[in-house]
ROTI-380773 format. One record per residue (C-alpha): residue in three letters; x, y, z. Coordinates in steps of 0.05 Angstrom, whole numbers, plus 5000, padded with zeros to 4 digits. Layout:
<rs>
ALAXYZ
...
</rs>
This chain:
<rs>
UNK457056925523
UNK463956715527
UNK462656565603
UNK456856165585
UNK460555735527
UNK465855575579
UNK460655365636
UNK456654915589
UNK463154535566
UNK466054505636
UNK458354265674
UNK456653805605
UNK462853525588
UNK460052905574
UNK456053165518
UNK462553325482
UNK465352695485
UNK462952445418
UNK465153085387
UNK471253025416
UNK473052295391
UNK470752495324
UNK476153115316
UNK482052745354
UNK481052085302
UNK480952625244
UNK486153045264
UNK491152485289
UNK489952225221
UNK491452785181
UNK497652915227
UNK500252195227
UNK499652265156
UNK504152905161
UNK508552545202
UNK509151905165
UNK512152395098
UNK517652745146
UNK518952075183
UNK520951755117
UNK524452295092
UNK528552355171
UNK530051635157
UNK533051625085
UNK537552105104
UNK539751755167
UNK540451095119
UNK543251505058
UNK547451985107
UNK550551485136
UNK555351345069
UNK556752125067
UNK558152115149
UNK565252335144
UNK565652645078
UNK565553475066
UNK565153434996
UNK561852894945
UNK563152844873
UNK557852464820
UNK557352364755
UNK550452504715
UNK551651774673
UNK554251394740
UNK560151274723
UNK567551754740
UNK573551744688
UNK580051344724
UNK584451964720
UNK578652494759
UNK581152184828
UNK587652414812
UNK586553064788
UNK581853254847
UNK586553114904
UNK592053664862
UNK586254104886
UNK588454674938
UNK584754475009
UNK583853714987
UNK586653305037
UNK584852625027
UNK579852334966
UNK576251684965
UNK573351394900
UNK569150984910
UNK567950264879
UNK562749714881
UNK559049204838
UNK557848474838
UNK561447874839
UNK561247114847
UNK560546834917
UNK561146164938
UNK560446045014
UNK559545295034
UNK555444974986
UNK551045594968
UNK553146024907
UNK550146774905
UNK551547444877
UNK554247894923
UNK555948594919
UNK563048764931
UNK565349494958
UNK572549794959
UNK574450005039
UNK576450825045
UNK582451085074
UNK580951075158
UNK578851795159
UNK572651655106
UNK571850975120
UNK564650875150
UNK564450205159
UNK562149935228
UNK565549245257
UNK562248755303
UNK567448335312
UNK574648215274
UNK578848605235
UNK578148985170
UNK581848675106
UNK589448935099
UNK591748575036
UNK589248194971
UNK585247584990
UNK582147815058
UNK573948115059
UNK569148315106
UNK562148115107
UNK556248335130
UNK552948035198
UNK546447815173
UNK549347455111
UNK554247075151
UNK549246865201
UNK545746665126
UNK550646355098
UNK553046035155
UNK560146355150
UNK564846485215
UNK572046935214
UNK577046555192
UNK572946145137
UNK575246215063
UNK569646285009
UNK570546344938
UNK569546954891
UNK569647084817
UNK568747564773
UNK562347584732
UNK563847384658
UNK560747024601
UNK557146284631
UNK554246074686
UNK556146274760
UNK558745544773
UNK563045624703
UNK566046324725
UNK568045964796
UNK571245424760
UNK575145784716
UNK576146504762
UNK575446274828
UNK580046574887
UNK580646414959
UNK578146955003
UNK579246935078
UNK573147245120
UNK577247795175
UNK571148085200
UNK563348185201
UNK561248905187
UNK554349155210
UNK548849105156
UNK548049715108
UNK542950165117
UNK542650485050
UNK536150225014
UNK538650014945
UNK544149494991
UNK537849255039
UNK537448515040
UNK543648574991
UNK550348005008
UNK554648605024
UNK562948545029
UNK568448995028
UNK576648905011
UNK581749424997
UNK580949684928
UNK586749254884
UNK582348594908
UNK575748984891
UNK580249144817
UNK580148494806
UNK573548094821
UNK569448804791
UNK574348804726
UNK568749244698
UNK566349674761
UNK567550394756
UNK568850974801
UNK562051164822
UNK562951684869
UNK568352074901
UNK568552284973
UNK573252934998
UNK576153205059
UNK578553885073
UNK584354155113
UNK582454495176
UNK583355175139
UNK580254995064
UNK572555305066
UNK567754815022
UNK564455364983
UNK571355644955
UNK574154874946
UNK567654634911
UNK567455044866
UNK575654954851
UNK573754164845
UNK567754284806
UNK572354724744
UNK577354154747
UNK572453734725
UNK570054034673
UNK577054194647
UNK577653424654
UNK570453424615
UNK567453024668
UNK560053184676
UNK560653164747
UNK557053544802
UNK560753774873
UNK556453784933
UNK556553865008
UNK555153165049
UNK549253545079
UNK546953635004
UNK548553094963
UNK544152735019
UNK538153164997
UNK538653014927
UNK538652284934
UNK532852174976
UNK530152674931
UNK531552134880
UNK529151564912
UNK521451964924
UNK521452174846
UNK522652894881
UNK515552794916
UNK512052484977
UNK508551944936
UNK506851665002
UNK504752315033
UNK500852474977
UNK496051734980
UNK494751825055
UNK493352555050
UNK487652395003
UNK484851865052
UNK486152395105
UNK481952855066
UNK476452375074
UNK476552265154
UNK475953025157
UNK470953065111
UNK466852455151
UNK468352765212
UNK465553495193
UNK459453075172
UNK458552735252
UNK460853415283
UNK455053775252
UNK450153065265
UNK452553135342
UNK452053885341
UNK445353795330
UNK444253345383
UNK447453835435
UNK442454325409
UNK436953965416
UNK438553805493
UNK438954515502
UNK432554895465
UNK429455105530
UNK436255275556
UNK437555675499
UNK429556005487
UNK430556245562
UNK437356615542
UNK433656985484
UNK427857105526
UNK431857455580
UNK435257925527
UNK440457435493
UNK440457665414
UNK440457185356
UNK448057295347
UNK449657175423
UNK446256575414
UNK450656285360
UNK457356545375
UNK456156145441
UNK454855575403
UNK461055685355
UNK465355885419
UNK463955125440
UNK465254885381
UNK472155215380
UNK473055075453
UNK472454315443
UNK475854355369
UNK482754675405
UNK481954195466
UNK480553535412
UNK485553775363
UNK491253785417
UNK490153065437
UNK488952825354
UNK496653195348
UNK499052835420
UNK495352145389
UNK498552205325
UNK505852395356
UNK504551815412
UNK502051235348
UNK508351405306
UNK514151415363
UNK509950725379
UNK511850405304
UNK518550735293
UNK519850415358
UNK517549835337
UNK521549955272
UNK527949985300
UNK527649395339
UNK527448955267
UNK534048805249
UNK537049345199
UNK532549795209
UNK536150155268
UNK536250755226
UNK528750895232
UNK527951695263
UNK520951955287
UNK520252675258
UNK514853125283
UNK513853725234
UNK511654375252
UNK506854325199
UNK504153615222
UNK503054035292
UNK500654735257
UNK496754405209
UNK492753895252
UNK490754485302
UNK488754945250
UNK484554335206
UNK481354135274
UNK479054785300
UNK476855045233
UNK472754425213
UNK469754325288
UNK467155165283
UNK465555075210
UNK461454335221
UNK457554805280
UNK454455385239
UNK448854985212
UNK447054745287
UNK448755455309
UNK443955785266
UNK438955345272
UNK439255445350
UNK436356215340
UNK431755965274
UNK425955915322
UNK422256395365
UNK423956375442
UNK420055805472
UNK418455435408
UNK418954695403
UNK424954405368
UNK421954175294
UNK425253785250
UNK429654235190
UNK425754255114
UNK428553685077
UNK430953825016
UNK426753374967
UNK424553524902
UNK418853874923
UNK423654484957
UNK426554944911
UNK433754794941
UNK432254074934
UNK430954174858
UNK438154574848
UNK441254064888
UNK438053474850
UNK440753834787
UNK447153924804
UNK448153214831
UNK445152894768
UNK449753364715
UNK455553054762
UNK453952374759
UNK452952494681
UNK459552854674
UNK463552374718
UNK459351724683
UNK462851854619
UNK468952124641
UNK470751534677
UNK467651004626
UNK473151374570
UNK477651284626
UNK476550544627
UNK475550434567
UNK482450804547
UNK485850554607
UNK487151284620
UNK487851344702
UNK487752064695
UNK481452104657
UNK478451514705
UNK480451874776
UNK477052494764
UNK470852274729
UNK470751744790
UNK471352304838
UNK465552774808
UNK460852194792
UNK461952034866
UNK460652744892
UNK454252804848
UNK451452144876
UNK451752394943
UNK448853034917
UNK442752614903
UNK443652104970
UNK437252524998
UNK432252334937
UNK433051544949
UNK436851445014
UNK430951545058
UNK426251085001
UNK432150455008
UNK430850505086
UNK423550515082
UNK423950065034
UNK428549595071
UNK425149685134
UNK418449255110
UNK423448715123
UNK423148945198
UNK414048805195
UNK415748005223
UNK418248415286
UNK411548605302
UNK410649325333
UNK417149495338
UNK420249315274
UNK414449725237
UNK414550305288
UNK423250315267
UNK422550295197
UNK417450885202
UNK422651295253
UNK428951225211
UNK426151595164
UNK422752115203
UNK428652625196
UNK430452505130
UNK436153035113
UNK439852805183
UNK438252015162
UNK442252205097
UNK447552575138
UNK448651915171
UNK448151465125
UNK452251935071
UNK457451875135
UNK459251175133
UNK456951005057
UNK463051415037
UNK467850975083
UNK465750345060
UNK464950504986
UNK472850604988
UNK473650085032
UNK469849554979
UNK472750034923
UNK480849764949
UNK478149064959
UNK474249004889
UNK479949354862
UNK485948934894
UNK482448274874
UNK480448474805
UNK487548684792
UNK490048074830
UNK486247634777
UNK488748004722
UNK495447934741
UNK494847204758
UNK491947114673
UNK497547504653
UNK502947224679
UNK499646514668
UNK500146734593
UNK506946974594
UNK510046524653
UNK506145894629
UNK510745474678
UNK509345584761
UNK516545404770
UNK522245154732
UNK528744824768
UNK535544824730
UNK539544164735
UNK547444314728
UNK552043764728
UNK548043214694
UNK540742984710
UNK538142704767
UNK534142094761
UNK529342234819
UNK529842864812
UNK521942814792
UNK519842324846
UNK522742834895
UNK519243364874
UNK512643044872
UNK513342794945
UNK513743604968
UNK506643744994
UNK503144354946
UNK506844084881
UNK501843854833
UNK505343644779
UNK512943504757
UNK514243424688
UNK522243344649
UNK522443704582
UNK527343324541
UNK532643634500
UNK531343314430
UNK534343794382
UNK536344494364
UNK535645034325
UNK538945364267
UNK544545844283
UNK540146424248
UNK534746314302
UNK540346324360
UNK541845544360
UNK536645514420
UNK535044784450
UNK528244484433
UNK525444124473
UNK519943474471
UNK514143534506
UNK507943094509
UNK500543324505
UNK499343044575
UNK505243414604
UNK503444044572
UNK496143994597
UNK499943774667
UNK504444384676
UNK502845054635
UNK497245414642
UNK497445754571
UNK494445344516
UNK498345614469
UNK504345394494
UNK501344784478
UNK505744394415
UNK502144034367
UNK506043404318
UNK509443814255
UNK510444454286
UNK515244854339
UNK512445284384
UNK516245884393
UNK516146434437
UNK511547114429
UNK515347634382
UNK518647064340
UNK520647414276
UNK519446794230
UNK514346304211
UNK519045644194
UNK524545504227
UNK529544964221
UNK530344364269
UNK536243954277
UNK535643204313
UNK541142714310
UNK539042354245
UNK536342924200
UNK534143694189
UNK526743824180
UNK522644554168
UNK517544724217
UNK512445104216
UNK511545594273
UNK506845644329
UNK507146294365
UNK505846274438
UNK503646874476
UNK508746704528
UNK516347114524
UNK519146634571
UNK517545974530
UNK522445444508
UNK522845164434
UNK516844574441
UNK515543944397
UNK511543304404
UNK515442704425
UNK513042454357
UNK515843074316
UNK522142864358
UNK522542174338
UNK522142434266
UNK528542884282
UNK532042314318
UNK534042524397
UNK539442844409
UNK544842474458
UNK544242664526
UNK549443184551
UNK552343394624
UNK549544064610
UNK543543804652
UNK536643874649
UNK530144394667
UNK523844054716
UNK517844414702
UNK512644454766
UNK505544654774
UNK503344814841
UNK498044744881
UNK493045374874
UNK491445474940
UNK497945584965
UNK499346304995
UNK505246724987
UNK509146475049
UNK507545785034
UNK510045914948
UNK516246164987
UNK517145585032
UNK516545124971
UNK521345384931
UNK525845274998
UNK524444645000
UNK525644484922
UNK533244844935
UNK533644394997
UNK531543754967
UNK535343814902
UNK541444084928
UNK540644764875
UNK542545434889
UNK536645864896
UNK537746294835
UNK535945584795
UNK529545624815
UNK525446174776
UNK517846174751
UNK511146504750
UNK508546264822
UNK515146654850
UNK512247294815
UNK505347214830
UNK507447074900
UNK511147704902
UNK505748164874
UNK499947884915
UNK504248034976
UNK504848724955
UNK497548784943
UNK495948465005
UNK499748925046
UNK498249585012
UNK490149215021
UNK491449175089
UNK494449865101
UNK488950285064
UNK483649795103
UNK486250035160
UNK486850765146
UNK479550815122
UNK476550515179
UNK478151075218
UNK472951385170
UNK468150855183
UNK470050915265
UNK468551605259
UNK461751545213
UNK459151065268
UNK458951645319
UNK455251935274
UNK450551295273
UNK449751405347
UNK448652215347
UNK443152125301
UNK439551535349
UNK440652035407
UNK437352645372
UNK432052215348
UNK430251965422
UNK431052685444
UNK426052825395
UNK421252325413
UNK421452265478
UNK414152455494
UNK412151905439
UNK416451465469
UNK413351555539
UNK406151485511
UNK408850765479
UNK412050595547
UNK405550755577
UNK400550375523
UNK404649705539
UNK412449675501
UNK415449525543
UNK423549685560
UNK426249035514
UNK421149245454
UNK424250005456
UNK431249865458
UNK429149425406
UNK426049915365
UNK431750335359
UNK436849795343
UNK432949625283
UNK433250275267
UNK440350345276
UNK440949585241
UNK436550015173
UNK441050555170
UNK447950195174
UNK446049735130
UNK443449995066
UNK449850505067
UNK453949895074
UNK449249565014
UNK449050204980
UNK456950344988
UNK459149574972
UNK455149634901
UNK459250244889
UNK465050054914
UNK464549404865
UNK463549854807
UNK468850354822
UNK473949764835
UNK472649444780
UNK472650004733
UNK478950254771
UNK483849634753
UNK480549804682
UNK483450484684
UNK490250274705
UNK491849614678
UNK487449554613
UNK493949664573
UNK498349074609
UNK492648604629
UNK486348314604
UNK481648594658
UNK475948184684
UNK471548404742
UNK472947944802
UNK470048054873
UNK471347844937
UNK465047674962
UNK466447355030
UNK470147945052
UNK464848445019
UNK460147975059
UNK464748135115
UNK464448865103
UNK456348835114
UNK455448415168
UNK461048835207
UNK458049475184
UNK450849225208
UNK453948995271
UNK457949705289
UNK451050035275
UNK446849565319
UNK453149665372
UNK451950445366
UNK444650385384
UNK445950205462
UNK447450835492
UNK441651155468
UNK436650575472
UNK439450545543
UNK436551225552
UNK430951145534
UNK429150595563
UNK431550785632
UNK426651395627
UNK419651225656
UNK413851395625
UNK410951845670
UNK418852215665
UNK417252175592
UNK410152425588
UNK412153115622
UNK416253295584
UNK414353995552
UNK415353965472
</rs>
């Protein structure tokens, strides 16, 4: 039989083909996914290893920090040669006009030193640094230019500069660094007495050893590691190679995270693709029943029969499972690639696991054999030369029907409440798993009303004429394969709606959340003195709705932290915050949330008054009177401390265009960018993250869908294997070729889309009951759906479906009736 499994896959390779696609898009997902966990962890140690490059031995502390004197007592160590401690933290930077934080490291002696120059000269003396590439292409900052640093003390950063300020002279630029906490980061580097002095309070975070040529790092570890704790410093002593380890280690939480999500999703393309390999399993059967009734008739045994058919089905799995592993290899080299061609991200390394390859083979082969017994067995579940029938569906009149039925409705019981608590505790972990079985059960149950929704859906079709009605009858015919398929692609887009609902549900109640505690879109520091058109300016920037000027009118008591308050009018407030309960009212402050008091003194210019308090749900607020409460206090004199512009922005704008904006507001009021804060700036930020992580798991779960739509198209094919006689006899009572392919692709059309109607409903519920889960205890959640993009979802869903009817409406339609009508069966 093993001869015969061989021949039918070499003569009928064609047949394979969807069976094929289906295990290389499963596999090469689950081994991307594989590959995407070891290619992160290859490249945080290639970023990360890069600080240890030269090092044998690395010293930390537990608390971060190194007493002064542990340098000193290491290098007294025997087989010690040179020590490094290392020193950074942040600083004061003024380069042209632009005034940042920047991050200031101390430079190792040459043989630690890791440092890489593009061009100049590292820093020999006080007053000399080296900066980083990008940010001198940022800042606009060439070798030879002198910037000004400070150390970070009490004030503002344009107060420190004043007072603290030194001349620095730029000797070099210094490749970016690749270590993730210093990505994006203003990075320089001077010899440690400069690095003493603008990082007064930086400590020794690290120390970095080399051994002589004949010290062994095992025997000089552990000599380093008891002078430490005779120095009682709580200090550990690893190995470069090590110390590596344990920080990406750190960085992951000591777990994948990553590997973890897209293993679940993975999880799901194998279980959709088990689903289609057993659908197109079928279908290869069904081409074969003569074939196969003349093998048993001339002495071929039941079990023959199906360990031919599993023998294909492992033939095809092996073969499939190689090119998923080779796709899934070929993909990631594509986007590390691709990676490394970003600047600073040079570091990116492809890593190809054994496991990714061992795994992938081993899933693929099993699931393609496993998918195949039900077709096998069914192949010998009829006498030699019977007709193919249809299986027994399992309805509620079948005894397996009834056990299944029960089983799927205890599930969806169980899970109902389970995830309900969950979301009504906003308890994830109670919400996931409930979500999970009440999901399993349902599908459980998919053959009781799946079948009834297509029928039922299918009167729709009447307006067609003959072939609508004749398709809504024959989508139904087979109903345990019509569930199969539409079980197939109902569970890809229930998770895709599920992340949509979800993201814009959460997105929503982020957006109320912040507008409660960030009342203010954005809020622009004045230093210096005011500008008088500072407001007109602002107003002329396209997606700025409103610009309003808070006026500093008194201040608070010394007991309540002497804060300014501010005068601001009913119109304003309704102009620029979007909490009405930042809102002040005449005779009261409002203060912000968590206020500890409820009257507060209020000194003006001409008198002291006590008023009551008005607690705003905002943190962020400023003290807030009416200008008429103000004239009551008498104004204060206008100071050069400057002023605060308050901005409400347009809410259509998207994140880029948010970021652009606040540009532009730096640009046009000549403000350093840390000036500029607000809610929009935060909102911007999160919806970008949602966005992206939206568009990743999109992506990775229409593989599922990709795959489920084979399945769409196995199912037509069986069906016009099946009815090929019938479809003959139509062919030769007048339909003619346009009026069958058009009866199958409203079939197809019924089948796609109630599991896309049935899987968006779901999806809404799960999504919304999801951001419940996990943000009920941060957010007010309300349920909030995109509907153009589940709209989307449908019509592209419909659309795959009525794409996978051509083959097989081709097919039939090129067969001619007479063909058709002698055909035995």
């Amino acid at each position: 039989m093993l001869a015969v499994a061989l021949s039918q896959v070499s003569r009928h390779a064609r047949r394979y083909i969807a069976v094929g696609l289906a295990v290389m898009l499963g596999v090469g997902f689950l081994a991307a996914t594989l590959m995407v966990g070891a290619t992160t962890t290859a490249t945080l140690q290639n970023s990360i290893g890069a600080e240890y490059s030269k090092a044998d031995l690395v010293v930390t502390s537990a608390d971060g920090s190194l007493p002064p004197a542990t340098a000193d007592a290491v290098r007294s160590v025997t087989g010690v040669d040179v020590v490094h401690a290392e020193q950074q933290g942040y600083f004061v930077l003024r380069a042209g006009t632009a005034t940042n934080m920047a991050n200031l490291s101390a430079l190792a002696p040459p043989v630690l030193e890791g440092l890489v120059l593009q061009e100049g000269n590292l820093p020999e003396s006080d007053g000399q640094v080296v900066i980083d590439a990008a940010s001198a292409q940022q800042l606009g900052v060439e070798i030879g230019d002198t910037v000004q640093g400070a150390a970070l003390r009490e004030g503002t950063l344009e107060e420190n500069l004043a007072a603290w300020g030194t001349g620095l002279t730029v000797t070099g630029f210094s490749e970016p660094s690749a270590h993730p906490f210093l990505s994006g980061a203003i990075a320089l580097h001077a010899v440690p007495s400069q690095v003493d002095e603008l990082v007064p309070e930086g400590a020794t975070t690290q120390l970095q050893l080399t051994l002589t040529d004949s010290a062994e790092a095992a025997q000089v570890g552990t000599a380093v590691g008891q002078v430490l704790a005779d120095a009682g410093a709580d200090a550990s002593v690893l190995t470069a190679v090590e110390q590596t380890t344990e920080d990406v280690a750190a960085l992951s939480g000591g777990q994948d995270q990553l590997t973890i999500v897209l293993l679940a999703f993975a999880v799901v393309a194998v279980i959709v693709t088990a689903l289609v390999i057993a659908n197109t399993f079928s279908v290869l059967v069904a081409q074969r029943t003569r074939e196969l009734a003349l093998l048993r008739c001339i002495g071929a045994g039941r079990g023959q029969i199906r360990r031919s058919v599993l023998l294909e089905a492992a033939v095809v799995g092996t073969v499939s499972s190689a090119l998923g592993v080779l796709l899934a290899a070929g993909v990631m080299w594509v986007l590390v690639s691709l990676a490394r061609t970003v600047p600073g991200s040079e570091f990116a390394t492809l890593a190809v696991p054994a496991s990714a390859v061992v795994g992938g083979m081993v899933v693929g082969i099993l699931m393609t054999i496993a998918a195949a017994l039900v077709p096998a067995r069914a192949a010998t579940a009829v006498a030699p030369l019977a007709a193919l029938r249809p299986a027994e569906h399992a309805g509620v009149t079948t005894r397996r029907g009834r056990i299944r039925l029960g089983i799927g409705v205890l599930a969806v019981v169980a899970g109902s409440a389970l995830l309900a608590v969950g979301a009504a505790q906003a308890n994830l972990l109670l919400a996931l798993p409930g979500g999970a079985l009440s999901f399993l059960g349902f599908l459980l149950c998919a053959g009781l009303f799946v079948p009834a929704l297509v029928t039922g859906v299918g009167r729709l079709a009447s307006p067609l004429g003959v072939p609508g009605k004749l398709a809504a009858v024959n989508a139904v015919r087979n109903p345990a394969r019509t569930t199969a398929t539409a079980t197939a692609l109902l569970v890809g887009v229930t998770l895709v709606s599920m992340m949509m609902a979800g993201a814009q549900t959460s997105r929503t109640a982020f957006d109320d959340a912040l507008a409660q505690n960030y009342p203010v879109d954005l809020a622009v520091q004045l230093e210096g003195g005011e500008d008088p058109d500072a407001v007109s300016t602002l107003q002329a920037l396209e997606g700025v709705d409103a610009v309003v000027q808070p006026m500093p009118v008194g201040r608070t008591t010394d007991e309540a932290g002497g804060q300014t308050v501010y005068s601001l009018s009913a119109a304003d407030a309704e102009a620029v915050l979007r909490s009405e309960t930042a809102y002040p009212q005449d005779g009261e402050v409002v203060m912000p949330d968590g206020t500890a008091v409820t009257e507060l003194e209020v000194a003006g210019s001409s008198t002291t008054r006590l008023l009551p308090v008005k607690e705003a749900e905002s943190r962020t607020i400023v003290p807030l009177i009416t200008p008429a409460t103000a004239e009551q206090l008498g104004q204060l004199e206008a100071t050069d401390t400057g002023g605060v512009l308050w901005l409400k922005l347009d809410d259509s704008l998207g994140t880029g265009e948010i970021m652009q904006l606040r540009t532009s507001v730096v640009d046009a009021l000549g403000v350093s960018e840390y000036l500029v804060s607000g809610a929009a700036l935060e909102r911007a930020t999160f919806n970008q993250i949602i966005d992206v992580l939206l568009l990743v798991v999109t992506a990775l779960l229409a593989v599922a869908v990709l795959i489920a739509l084979i399945g769409v198209a196995n199912t037509l094919s069986l069906s016009v294997l099946e009815r090929t006689r019938e479809s003959a006899l139509l062919r030769a009572l007048g339909l003619t070729r346009g009026q069958l392919r058009g009866m199958l692709a409203v079939e197809a059309v019924l089948i796609a889309g109630v599991a896309a109607l049935i899987g968006i409903v779901l999806g809404m519920l799960y999504g919304w009951l999801g951001a419940q889960s996990a943000l009920g205890m941060v957010a007010v959640v309300t349920p909030s759906f995109p509907w153009l993009q589940l709209a989307g979802v449908l019509v592209v869903a419909t659309a795959a479906g009525l794409a996978a009817s051509v083959l097989p409406a081709r097919r039939a339609a090129r067969l001619s009736p007479v063909q058709g009508l002698a055909v035995e069966g």
